[in-house]
C-alpha positions, 0 to 999 in steps of 0.5 A: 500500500502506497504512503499516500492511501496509508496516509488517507486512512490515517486522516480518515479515522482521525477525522471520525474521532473528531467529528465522534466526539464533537457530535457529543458536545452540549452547550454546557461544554462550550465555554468549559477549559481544554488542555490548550489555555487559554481556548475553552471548547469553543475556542478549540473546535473554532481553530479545528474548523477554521483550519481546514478552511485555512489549509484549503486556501494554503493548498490553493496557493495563498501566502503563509501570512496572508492565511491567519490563525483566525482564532478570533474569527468564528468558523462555526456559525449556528451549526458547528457540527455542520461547519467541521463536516463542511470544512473537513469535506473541502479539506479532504478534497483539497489534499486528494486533487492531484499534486496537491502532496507535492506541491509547496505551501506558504505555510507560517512556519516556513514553506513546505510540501503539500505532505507535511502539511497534510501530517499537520492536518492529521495531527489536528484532528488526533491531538485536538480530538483529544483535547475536546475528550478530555474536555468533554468527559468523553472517550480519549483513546487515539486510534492506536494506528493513527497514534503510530503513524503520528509518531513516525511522521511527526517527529521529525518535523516537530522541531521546527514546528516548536519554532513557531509556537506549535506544540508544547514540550512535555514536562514530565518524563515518558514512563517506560512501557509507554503507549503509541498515544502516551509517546504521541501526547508527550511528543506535542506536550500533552499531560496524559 
C-alpha cells in the first residue's frame, strides 16, 4: 500500500474521532477549559474548523501570512457540527486533487510540501480530538494506528514546528512501557 492511501486512512479515522466526539458536545461544554489555555471548547473546535478552511486556501496557493490563525474569527456559525463536516469535506478534497502532496505551501512556519502539511492536518484532528475528550468527559483513546503513524511522521518535523509556537514540550518524563498515544501526547506536550 502506497504512503499516500496509508496516509488517507490515517486522516480518515482521525477525522471520525473528531467529528465522534464533537457530535457529543452540549452547550454546557462550550465555554468549559481544554488542555490548550487559554481556548475553552469553543475556542478549540473554532481553530479545528477554521483550519481546514485555512489549509484549503494554503493548498490553493495563498501566502503563509496572508492565511491567519483566525482564532478570533468564528468558523462555526449556528451549526458547528455542520461547519467541521463542511470544512473537513473541502479539506479532504483539497489534499486528494492531484499534486496537491507535492506541491509547496506558504505555510507560517516556513514553506513546505503539500505532505507535511497534510501530517499537520492529521495531527489536528488526533491531538485536538483529544483535547475536546478530555474536555468533554468523553472517550480519549487515539486510534492506536493513527497514534503510530503520528509518531513516525511527526517527529521529525516537530522541531521546527516548536519554532513557531506549535506544540508544547512535555514536562514530565515518558514512563517506560509507554503507549503509541502516551509517546504521541508527550511528543506535542500533552499531560496524559
Amino acid at each position: 500500500m502506497s504512503p499516500a492511501v496509508i496516509g488517507f486512512d490515517m486522516f480518515d479515522r482521525a477525522r471520525s474521532d473528531f467529528e465522534r466526539r464533537l457530535q457529543l458536545v452540549t452547550p454546557a461544554d462550550w465555554p468549559r477549559p481544554t488542555p490548550c489555555p487559554p481556548w475553552t471548547v469553543r475556542d478549540l473546535v473554532n481553530h479545528v474548523v477554521g483550519g481546514n478552511w485555512r489549509y484549503v486556501a494554503l493548498l490553493a496557493g495563498a501566502a503563509g501570512n496572508a492565511v491567519k490563525p483566525g482564532h478570533d474569527e468564528d468558523a462555526l456559525g449556528d451549526d458547528p457540527f455542520a461547519s467541521f463536516m463542511t470544512g473537513a469535506d473541502a479539506v479532504a478534497s483539497a489534499f486528494r486533487e492531484r499534486g496537491a502532496m507535492e506541491r509547496v505551501v506558504h505555510h507560517r512556519s516556513g514553506d513546505m510540501s503539500g505532505e507535511r502539511l497534510f501530517v499537520l492536518r492529521v495531527a489536528e484532528f488526533a491531538i485536538h480530538g483529544w483535547d475536546l475528550a478530555k474536555s468533554v468527559g468523553g472517550d480519549t483513546a487515539i486510534n492506536v494506528a493513527v497514534a503510530e503513524w503520528l509518531n513516525d511522521v511527526l517527529t521529525p518535523i516537530l522541531p521546527t514546528l516548536a519554532q513557531f509556537g506549535f506544540y508544547a514540550t512535555a514536562v514530565a518524563p515518558l514512563p517506560s512501557g509507554a503507549t503509541s498515544q502516551e509517546r504521541l501526547l508527550h511528543l506535542v506536550g500533552r499531560e496524559h
